[in-house]
KEMAR-153513 format. One record per residue (C-alpha): x, y, z. Coordinates in pm, whole numbers, padded with zeros to 5 digits, always signed. Example, Ala and Ser with C-alpha at 12.3 -4.5 7.8 and 13.67 -1.06 7.14 Angstrom:
2
+01230-00450+00780;+01367-00106+00714;
This chain:
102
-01063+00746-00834;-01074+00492-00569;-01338+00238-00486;-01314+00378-00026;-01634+00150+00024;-01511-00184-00088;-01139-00231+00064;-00963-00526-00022;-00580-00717+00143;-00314-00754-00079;+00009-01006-00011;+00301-00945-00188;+00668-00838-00174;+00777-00478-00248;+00938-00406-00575;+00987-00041-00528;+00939+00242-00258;+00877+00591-00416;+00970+00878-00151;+00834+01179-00353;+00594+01439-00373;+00291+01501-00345;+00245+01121-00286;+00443+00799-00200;+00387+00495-00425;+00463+00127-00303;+00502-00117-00604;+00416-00429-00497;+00448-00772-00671;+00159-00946-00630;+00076-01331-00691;-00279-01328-00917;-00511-01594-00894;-00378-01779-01190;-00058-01759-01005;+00178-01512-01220;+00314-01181-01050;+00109-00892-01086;+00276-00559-00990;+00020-00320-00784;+00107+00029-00740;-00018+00143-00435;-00063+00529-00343;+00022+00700+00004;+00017+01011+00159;+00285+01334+00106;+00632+01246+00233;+00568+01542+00465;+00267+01440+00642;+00377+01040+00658;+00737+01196+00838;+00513+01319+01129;+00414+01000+01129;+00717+00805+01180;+00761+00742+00847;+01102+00783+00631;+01238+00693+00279;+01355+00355+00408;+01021+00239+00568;+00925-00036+00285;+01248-00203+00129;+01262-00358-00176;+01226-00763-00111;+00986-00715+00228;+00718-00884+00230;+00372-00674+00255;+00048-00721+00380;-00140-00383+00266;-00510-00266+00274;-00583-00040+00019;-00877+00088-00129;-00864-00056-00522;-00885+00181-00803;-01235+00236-00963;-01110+00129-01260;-00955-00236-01153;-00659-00176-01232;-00412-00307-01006;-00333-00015-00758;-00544+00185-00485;-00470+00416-00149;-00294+00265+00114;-00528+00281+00402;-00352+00007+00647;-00004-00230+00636;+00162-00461+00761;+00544-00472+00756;+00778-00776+00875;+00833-00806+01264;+00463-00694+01346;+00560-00337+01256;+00246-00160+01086;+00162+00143+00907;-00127+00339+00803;-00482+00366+00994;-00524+00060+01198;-00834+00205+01284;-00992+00228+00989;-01382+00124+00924;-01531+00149+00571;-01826+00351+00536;-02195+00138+00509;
């Protein structure tokens, strides 16, 4: 379902923050390259799992502005996995760590 060996950065500002199971969603608005807003929805981990983490239901906000690496859908549709982000004041999310494969 989604494209792990070609990761790409998306900038945007979050429309909506989805704190349900089995996975969080970000919606993102995104600007395209022709310049109108694209909306990306971008998939996370279980609520459980991204608690341990630090994580909680207020962690994006609608309005923030995001930098997020995801890995894109297959399909190229505008969504993918959240690998790695970015929040405002420095604050980041994700695996910071993370290396594609190849």
């Amino acid at each position: 379902m989604f494209d792990r060996a070609n990761n790409v950065t998306i900038n945007g500002t979050v429309k909506e923050f989805q704190w349900t199971n089995p996975h969080i969603f970000i919606q993102v608005m995104v600007r395209g390259p022709q310049g109108a807003l694209e909306e990306w929805s971008v998939e996370g981990g279980s609520p459980n799992s991204l608690y341990r983490q630090g994580w909680d239901n207020k962690t994006f906000q609608p309005g923030q502005q995001v930098s997020l690496l995801i890995s894109p859908l297959k399909t190229g549709a505008h969504g993918g996995s959240l690998v790695y982000g970015e929040l405002p004041g420095g604050k980041t999310v994700g695996n910071r760590n993370f290396r594609a494969p190849g």
